[in-house]
N, CA, C and O of each residue as an XYZ file, in Angstrom:
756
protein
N       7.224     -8.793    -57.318
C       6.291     -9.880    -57.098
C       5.755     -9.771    -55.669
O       6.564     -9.585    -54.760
N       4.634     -9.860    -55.443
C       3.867     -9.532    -54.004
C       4.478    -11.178    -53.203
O       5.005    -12.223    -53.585
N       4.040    -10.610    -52.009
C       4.616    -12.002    -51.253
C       3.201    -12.056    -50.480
O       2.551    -11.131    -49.993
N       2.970    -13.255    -50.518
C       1.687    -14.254    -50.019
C       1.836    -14.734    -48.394
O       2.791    -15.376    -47.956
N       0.879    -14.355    -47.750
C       0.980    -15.010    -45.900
C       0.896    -16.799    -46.527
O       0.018    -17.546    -46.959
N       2.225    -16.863    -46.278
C       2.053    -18.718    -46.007
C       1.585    -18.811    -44.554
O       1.654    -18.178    -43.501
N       0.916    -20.281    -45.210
C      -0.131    -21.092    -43.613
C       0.267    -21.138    -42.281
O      -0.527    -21.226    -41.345
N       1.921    -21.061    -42.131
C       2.388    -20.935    -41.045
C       2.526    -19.104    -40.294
O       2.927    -18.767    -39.180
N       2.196    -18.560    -41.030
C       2.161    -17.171    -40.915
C       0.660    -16.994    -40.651
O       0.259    -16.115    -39.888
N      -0.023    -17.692    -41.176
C      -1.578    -17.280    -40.931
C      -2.309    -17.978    -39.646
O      -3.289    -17.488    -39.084
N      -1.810    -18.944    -39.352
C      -1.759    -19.383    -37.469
C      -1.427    -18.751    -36.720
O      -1.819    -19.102    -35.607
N      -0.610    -17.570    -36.744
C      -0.108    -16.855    -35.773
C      -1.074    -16.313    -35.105
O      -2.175    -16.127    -35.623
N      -0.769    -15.950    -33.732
C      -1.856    -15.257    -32.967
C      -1.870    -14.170    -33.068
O      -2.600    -13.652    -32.223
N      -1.201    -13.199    -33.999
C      -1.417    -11.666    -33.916
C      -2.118    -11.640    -35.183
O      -2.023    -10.573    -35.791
N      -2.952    -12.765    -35.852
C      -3.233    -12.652    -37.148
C      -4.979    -11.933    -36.866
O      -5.856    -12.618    -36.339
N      -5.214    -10.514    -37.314
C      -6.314    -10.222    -36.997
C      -7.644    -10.950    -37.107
O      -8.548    -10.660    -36.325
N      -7.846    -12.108    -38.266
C      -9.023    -12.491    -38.451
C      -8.912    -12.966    -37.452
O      -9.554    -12.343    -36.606
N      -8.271    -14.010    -36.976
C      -8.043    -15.272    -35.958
C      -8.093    -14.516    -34.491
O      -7.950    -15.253    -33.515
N      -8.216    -13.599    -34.338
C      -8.299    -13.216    -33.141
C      -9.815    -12.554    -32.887
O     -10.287    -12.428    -31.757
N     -10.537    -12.133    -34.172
C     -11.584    -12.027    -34.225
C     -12.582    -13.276    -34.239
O     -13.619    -13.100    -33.599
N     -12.449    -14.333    -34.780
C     -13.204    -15.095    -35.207
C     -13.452    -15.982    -33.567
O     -14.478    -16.510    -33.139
N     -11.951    -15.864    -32.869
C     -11.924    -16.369    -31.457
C     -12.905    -15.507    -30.081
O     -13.562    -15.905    -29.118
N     -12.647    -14.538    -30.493
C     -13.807    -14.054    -29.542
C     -14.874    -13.867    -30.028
O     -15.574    -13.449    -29.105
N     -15.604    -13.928    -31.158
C     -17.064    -13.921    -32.145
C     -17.268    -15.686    -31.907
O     -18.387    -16.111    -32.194
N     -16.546    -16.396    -31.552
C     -16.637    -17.969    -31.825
C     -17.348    -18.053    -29.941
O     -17.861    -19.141    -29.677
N     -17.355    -17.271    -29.087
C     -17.269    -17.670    -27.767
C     -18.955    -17.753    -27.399
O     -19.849    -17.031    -27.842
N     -19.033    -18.642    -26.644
C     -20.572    -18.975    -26.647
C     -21.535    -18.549    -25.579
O     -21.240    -18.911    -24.440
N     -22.702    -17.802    -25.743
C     -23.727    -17.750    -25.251
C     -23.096    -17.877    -23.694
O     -22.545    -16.971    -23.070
N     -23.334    -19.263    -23.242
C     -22.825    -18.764    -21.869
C     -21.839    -18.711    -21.505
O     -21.763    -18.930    -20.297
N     -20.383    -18.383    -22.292
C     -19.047    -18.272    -21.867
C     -19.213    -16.671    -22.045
O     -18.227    -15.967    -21.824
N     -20.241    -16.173    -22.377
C     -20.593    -14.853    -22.712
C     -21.111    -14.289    -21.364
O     -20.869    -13.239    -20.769
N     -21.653    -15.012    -21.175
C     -22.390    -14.850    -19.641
C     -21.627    -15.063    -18.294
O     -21.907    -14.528    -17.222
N     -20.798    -15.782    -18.500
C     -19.944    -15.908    -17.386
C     -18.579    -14.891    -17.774
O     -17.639    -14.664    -17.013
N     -18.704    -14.505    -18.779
C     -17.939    -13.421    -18.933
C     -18.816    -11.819    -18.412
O     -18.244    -10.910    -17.811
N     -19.646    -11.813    -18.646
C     -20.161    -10.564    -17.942
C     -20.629    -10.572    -16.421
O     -21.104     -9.583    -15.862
N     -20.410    -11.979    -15.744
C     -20.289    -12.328    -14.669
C     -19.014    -11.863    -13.878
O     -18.934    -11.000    -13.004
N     -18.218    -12.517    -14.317
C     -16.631    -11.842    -14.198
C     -16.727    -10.363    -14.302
O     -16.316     -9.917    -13.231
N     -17.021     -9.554    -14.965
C     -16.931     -8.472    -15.283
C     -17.256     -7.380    -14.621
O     -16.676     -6.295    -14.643
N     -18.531     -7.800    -13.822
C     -19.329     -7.422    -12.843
C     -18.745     -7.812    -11.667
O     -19.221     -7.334    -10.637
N     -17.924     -8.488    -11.591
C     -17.045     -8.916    -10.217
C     -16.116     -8.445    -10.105
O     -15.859     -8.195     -8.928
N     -14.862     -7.950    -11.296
C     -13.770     -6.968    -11.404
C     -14.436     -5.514    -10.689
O     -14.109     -4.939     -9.651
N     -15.713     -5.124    -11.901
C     -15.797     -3.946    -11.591
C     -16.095     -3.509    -10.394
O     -15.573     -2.444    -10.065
N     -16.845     -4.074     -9.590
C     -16.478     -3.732     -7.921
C     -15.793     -2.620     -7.731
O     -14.745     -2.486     -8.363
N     -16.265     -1.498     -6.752
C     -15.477     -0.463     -6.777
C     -14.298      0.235     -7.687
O     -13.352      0.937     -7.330
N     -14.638     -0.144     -8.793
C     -14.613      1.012    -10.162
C     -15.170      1.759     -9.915
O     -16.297      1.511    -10.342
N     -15.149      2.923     -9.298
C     -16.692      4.189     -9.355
C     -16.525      4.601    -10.695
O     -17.600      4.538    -11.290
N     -15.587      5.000    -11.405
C     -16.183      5.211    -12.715
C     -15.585      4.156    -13.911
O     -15.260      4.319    -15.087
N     -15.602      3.443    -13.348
C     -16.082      2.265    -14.307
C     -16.402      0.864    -14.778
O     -15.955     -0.241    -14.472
N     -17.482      1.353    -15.770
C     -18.830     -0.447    -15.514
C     -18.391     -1.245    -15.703
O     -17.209     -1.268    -16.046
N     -19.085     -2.240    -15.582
C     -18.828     -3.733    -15.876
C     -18.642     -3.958    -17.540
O     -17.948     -4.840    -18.048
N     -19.427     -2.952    -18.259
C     -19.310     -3.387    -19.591
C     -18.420     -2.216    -20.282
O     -18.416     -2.117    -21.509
N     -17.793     -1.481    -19.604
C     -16.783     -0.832    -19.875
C     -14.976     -1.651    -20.088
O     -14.131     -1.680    -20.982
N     -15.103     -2.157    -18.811
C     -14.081     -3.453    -18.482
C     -14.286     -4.180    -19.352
O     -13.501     -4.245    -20.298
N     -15.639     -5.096    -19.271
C     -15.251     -5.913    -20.758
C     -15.126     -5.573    -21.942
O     -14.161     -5.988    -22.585
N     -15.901     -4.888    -22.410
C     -15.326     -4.042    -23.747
C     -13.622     -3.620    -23.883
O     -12.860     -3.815    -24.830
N     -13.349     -2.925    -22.457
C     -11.504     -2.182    -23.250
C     -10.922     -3.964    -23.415
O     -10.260     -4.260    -24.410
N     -11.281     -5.122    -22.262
C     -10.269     -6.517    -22.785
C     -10.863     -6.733    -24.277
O     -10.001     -6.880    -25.143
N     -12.273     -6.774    -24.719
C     -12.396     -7.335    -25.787
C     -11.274     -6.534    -27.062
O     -10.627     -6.990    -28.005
N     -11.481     -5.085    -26.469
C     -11.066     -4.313    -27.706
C      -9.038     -4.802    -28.151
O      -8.352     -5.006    -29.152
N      -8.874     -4.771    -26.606
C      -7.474     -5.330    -26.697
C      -7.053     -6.547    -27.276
O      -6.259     -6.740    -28.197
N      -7.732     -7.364    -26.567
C      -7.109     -8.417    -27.747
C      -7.515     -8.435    -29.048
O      -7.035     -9.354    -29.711
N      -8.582     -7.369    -29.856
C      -8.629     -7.117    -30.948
C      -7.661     -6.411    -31.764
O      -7.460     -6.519    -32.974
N      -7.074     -5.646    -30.875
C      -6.241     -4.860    -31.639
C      -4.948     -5.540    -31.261
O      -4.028     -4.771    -31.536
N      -4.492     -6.693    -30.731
C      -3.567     -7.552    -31.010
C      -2.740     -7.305    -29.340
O      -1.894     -8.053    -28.851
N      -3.306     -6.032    -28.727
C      -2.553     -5.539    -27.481
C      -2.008     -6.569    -26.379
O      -0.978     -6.330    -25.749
N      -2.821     -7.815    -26.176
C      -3.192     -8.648    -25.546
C      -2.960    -10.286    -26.429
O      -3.532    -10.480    -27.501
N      -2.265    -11.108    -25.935
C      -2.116    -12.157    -27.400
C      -2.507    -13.196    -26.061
O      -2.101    -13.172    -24.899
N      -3.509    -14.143    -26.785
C      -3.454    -15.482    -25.505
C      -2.452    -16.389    -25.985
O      -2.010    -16.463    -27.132
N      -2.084    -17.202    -24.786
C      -1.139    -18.203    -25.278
C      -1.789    -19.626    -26.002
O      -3.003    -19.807    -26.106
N      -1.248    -20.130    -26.252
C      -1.700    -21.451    -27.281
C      -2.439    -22.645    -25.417
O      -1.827    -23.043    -24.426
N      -3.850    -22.757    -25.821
C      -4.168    -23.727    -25.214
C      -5.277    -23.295    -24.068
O      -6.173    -23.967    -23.556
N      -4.899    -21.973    -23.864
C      -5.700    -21.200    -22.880
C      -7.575    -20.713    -23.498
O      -8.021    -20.360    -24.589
N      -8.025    -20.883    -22.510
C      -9.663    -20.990    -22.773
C     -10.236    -19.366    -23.401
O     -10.265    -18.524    -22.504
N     -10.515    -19.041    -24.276
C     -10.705    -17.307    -23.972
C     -11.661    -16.630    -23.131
O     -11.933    -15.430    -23.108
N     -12.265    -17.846    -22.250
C     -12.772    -16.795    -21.006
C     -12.081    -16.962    -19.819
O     -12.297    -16.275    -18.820
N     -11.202    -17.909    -19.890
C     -10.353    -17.075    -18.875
C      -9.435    -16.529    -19.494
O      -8.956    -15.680    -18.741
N      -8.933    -16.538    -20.419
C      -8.097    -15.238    -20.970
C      -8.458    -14.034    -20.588
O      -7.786    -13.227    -19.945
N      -9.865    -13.887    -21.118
C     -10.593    -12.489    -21.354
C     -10.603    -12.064    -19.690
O     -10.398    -10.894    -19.367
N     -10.797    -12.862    -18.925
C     -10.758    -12.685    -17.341
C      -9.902    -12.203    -16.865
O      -9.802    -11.106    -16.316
N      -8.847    -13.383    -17.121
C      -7.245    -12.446    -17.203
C      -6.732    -10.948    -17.667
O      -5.965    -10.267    -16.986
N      -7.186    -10.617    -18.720
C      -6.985     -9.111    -19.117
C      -7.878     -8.139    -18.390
O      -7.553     -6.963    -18.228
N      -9.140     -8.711    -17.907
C     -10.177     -7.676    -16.983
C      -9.573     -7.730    -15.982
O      -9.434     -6.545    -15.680
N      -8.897     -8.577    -14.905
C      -7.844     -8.715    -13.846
C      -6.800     -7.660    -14.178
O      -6.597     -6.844    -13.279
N      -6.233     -7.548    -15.089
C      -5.448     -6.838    -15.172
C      -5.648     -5.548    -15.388
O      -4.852     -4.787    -14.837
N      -6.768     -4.939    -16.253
C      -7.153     -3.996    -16.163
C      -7.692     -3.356    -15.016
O      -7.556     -2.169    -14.721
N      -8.247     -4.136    -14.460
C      -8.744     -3.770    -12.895
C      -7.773     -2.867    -12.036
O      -7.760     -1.781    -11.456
N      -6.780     -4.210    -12.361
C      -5.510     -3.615    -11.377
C      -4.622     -2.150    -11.628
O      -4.313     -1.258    -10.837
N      -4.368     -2.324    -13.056
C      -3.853     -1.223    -13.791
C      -4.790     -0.046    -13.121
O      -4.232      0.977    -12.725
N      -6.076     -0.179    -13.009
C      -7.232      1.237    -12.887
C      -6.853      1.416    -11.500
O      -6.857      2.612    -11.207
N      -6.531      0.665    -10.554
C      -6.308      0.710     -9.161
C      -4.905      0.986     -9.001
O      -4.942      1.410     -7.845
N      -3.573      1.054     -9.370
C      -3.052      1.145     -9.418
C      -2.880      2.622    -10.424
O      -1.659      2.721    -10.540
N      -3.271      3.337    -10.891
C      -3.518      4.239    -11.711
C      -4.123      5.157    -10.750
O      -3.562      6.249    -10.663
N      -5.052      4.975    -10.075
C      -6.259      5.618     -8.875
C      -5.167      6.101     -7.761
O      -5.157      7.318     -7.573
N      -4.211      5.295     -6.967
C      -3.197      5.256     -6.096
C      -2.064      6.200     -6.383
O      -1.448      6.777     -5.486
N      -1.857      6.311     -7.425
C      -0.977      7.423     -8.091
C      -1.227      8.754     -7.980
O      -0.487      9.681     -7.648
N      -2.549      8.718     -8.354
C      -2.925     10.326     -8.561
C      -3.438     10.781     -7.609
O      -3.663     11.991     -7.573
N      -3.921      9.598     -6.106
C      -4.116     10.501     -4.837
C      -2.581     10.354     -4.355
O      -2.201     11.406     -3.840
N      -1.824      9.585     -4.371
C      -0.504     10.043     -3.858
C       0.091     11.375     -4.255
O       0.268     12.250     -3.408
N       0.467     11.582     -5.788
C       0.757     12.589     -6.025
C       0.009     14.016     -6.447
O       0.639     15.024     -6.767
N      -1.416     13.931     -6.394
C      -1.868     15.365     -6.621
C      -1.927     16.000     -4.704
O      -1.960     17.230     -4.667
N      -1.938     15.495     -3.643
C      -1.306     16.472     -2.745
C      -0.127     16.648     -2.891
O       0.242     17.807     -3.080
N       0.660     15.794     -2.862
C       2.248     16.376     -3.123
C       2.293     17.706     -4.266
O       3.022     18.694     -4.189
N       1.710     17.526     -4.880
C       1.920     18.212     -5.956
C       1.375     20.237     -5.325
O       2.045     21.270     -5.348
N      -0.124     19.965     -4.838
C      -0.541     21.037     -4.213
C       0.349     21.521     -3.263
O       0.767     22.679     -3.274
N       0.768     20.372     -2.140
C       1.793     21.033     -0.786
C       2.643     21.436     -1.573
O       2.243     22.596     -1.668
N       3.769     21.374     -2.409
C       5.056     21.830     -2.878
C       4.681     23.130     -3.463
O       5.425     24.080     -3.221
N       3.420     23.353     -4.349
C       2.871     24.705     -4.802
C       2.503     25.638     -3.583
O       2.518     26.824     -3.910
N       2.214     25.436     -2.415
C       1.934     26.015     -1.280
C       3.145     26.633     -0.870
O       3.296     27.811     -0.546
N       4.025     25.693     -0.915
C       5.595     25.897     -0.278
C       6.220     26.556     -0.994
O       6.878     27.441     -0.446
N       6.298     26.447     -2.387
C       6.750     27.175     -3.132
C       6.519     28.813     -3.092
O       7.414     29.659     -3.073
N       5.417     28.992     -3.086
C       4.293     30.288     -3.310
C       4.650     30.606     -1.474
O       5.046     31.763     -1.608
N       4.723     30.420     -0.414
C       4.863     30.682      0.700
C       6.222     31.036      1.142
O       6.232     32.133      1.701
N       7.174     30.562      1.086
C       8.561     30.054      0.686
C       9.560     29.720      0.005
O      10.325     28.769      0.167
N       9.539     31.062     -1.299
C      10.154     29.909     -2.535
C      11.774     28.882     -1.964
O      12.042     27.701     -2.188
N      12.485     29.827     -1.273
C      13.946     29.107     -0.803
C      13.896     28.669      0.523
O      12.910     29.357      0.789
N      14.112     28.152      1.480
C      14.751     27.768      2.404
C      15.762     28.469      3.145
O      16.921     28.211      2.821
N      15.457     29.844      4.673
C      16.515     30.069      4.576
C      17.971     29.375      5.233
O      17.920     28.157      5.403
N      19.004     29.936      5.535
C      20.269     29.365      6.313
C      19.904     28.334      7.401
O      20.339     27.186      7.494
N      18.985     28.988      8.239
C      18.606     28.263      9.406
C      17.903     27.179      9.105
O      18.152     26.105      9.651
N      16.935     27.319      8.198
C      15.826     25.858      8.138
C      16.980     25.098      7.320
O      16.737     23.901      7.470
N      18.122     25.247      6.525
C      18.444     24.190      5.963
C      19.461     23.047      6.631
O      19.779     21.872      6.446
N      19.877     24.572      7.864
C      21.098     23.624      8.787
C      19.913     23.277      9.506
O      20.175     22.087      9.326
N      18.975     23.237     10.079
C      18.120     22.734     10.852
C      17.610     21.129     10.228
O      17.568     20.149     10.972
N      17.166     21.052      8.448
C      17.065     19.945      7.809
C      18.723     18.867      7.755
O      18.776     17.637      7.730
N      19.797     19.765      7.751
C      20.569     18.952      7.645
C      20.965     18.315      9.279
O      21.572     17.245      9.335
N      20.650     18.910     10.337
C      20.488     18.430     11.528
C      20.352     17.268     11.957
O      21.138     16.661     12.685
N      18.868     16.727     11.320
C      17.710     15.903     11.382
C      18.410     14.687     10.612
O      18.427     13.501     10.943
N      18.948     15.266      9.563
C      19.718     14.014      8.369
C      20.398     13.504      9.042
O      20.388     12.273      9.053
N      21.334     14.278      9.944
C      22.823     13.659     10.564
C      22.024     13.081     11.835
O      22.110     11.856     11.748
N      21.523     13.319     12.610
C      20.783     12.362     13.210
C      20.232     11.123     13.100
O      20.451     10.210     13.897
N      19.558     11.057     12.188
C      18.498      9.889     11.670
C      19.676      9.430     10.710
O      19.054      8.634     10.007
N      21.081      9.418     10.190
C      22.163      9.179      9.834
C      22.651      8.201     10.982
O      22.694      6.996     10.731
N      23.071      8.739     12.409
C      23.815      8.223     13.105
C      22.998      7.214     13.970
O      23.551      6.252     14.502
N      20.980      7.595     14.157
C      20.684      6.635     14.783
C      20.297      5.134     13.969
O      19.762      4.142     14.463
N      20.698      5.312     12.762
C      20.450      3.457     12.094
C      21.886      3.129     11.465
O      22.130      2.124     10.798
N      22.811      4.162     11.792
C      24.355      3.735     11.285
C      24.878      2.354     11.335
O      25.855      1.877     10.759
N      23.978      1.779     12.187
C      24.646     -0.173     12.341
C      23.578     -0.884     12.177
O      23.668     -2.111     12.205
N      22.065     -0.095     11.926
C      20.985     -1.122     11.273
C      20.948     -1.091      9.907
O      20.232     -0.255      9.355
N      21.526     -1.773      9.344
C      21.417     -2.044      7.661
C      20.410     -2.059      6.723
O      20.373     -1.480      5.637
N      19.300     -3.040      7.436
C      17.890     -3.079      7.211
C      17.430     -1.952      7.010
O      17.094     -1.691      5.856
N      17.271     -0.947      8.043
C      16.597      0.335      8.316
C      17.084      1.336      7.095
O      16.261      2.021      6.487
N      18.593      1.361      6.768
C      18.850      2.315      5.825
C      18.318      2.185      4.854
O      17.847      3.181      4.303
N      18.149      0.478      4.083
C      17.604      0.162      3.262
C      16.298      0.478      2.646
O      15.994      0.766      1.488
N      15.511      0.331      3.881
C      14.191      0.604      3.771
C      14.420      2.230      3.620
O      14.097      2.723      2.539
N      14.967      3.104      4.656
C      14.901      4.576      4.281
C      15.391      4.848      3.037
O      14.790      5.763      2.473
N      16.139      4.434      2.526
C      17.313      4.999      1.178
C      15.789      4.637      0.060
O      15.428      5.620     -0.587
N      14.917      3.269     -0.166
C      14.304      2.936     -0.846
C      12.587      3.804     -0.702
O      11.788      3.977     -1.622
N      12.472      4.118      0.402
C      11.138      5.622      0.539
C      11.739      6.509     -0.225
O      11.448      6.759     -1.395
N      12.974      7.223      0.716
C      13.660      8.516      0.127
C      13.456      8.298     -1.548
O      12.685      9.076     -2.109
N      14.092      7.319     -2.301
C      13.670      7.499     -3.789
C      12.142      7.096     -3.699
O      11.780      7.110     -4.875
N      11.619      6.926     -3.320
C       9.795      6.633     -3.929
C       9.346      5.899     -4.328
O       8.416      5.971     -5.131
N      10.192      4.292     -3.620
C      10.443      2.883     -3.656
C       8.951      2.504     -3.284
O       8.829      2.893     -2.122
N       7.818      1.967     -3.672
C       7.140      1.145     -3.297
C       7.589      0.045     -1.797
O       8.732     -0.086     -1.358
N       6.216     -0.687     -1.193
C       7.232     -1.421      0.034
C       7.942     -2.877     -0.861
O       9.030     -3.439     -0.735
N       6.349     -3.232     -2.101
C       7.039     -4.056     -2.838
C       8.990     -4.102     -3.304
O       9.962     -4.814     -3.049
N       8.718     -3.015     -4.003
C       9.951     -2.828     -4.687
C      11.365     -2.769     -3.871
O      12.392     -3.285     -4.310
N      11.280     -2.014     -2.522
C      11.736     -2.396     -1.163
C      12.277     -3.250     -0.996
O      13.480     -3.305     -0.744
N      11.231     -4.481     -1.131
C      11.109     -5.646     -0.613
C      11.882     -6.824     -1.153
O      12.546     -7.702     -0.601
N      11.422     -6.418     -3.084
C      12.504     -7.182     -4.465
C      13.975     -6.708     -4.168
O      14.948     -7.459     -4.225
N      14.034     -4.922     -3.734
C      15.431     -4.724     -4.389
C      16.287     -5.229     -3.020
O      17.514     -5.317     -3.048
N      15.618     -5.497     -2.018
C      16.927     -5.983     -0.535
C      16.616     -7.163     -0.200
O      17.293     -7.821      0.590
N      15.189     -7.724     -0.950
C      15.515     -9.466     -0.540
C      14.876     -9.438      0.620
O      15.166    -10.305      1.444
N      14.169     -8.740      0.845
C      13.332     -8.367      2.472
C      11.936     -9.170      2.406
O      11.228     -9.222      1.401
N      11.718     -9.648      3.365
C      10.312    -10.676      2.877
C       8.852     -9.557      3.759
O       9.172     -8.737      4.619
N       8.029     -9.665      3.525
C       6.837     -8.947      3.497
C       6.908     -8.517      5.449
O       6.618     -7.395      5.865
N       7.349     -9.690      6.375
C       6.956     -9.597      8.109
C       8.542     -8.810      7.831
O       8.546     -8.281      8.942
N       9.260     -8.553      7.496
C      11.015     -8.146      7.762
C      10.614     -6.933      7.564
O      10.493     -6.234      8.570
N      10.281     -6.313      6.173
C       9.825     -5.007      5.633
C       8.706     -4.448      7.271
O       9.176     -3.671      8.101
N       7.817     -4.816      7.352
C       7.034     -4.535      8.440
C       7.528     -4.190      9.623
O       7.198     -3.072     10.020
N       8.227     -4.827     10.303
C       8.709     -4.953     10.980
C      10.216     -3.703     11.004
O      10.322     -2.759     11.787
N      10.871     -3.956     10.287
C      11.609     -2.607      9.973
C      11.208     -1.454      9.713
O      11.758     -0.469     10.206
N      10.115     -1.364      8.841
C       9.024     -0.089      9.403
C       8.485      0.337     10.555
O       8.014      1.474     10.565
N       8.450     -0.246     11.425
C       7.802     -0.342     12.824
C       8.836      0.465     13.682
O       8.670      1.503     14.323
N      10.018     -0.358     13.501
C      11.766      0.201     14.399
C      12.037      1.290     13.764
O      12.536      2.115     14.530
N      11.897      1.776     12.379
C      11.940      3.024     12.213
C      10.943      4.335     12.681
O      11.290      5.497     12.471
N      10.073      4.091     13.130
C       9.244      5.010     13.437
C       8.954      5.353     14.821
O       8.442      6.406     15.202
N       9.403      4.168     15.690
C       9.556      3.752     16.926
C      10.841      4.919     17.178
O      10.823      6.052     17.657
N      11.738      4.224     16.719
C      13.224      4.940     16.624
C      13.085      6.570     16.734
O      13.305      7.199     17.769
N      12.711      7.101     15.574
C      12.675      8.427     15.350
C      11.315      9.343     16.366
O      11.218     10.516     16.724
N      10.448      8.148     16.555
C       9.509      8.750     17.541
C      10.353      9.197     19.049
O      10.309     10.260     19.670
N      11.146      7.880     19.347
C      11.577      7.960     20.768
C      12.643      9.257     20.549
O      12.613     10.051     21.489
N      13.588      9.598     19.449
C      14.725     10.608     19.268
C      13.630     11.678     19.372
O      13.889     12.454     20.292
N      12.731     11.908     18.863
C      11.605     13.429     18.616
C      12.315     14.079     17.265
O      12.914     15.137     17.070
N      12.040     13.183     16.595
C      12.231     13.401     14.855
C      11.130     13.204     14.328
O      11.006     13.851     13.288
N      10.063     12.442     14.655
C       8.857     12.592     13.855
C       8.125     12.752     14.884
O       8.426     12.589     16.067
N       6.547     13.278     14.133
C       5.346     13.847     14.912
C       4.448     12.286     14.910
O       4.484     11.354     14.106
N       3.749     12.461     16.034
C       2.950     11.154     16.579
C       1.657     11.685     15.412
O       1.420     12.829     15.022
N       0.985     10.417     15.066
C      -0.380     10.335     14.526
C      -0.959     11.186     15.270
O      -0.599     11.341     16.437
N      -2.299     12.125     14.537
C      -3.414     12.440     15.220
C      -4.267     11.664     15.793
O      -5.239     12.141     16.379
């Protein structure tokens, strides 16, 4: 015997008509102030438009990717998901200039150098035991180093030691200070 969507099943918000009929239901100028918005996300998108952005939110909450909560307007919903997409694209952008030099320098190094010999490694482990013994009683400082060394964001830094945004700063500052005054790191150009 087939089983039937009862009414309480057909309210749901992942129910495809209902999520269609909600953004086909949105009006003329909630349409307009939606491509208003849109044009305000996209802001330095270089590659991509304003009606690119709104299209991937529309498509998302079509395909259920995106669910609004009960009560919320769908243009600022829809705002909300272009916010987020924004960010995601910027955050996506930040990635791939961080890591496509890394990626080239290590192929350089590799291809130049595949090993490390005796000397450069007691020379790296040198530097460790140094920059070891000069924050051995700053707690803060290890923290922050131990959380770079893995590829900690300053955010994430910041969540995993309870460090507030001027502390993080500021402990960045004494570390670089620090290792500048020892002659462990090279000064800015």
């Amino acid at each position: 015997m087939p089983k039937f969507k009862t009414a309480a099943r057909m309210d749901d918000r992942r129910f495809p008509i209902q999520r269609a009929l909600a953004v086909a239901l949105v009006s003329e100028a909630d349409f307009l102030r939606l491509q208003a918005i849109a044009k305000l996300y996209a802001r330095g998108l270089n590659d991509v438009s304003w009606r690119d952005l709104l299209n991937e939110a529309i498509a998302r909450v079509l395909e259920g990717k995106r669910q609004a909560p009960d009560g919320v307007a769908m243009v600022a919903f829809l705002a909300g998901v272009m916010r987020s997409l924004r960010a995601d694209h910027h955050r996506r952008m930040r990635l791939e200039r961080a890591c496509l030099p890394a990626v080239d320098a290590q192929a350089a190094l590799a291809a130049v150098d595949p090993a490390p010999d005796p000397e450069h490694r007691l020379a790296i482990a040198q530097q460790l035991a140094a920059i070891d013994r000069l924050f051995a009683k700053d707690r803060q400082a290890l923290q922050v180093i131990n959380g770079l060394t893995n590829g900690a964001s300053p955010k994430e830094i910041q969540k995993l030691y309870g460090l507030s945004e001027t502390e993080y700063e500021s402990t960045r500052k004494r570390i670089r200070r620090a290792l500048l005054r020892e002659g462990l790191a090279r000064r800015k150009p």
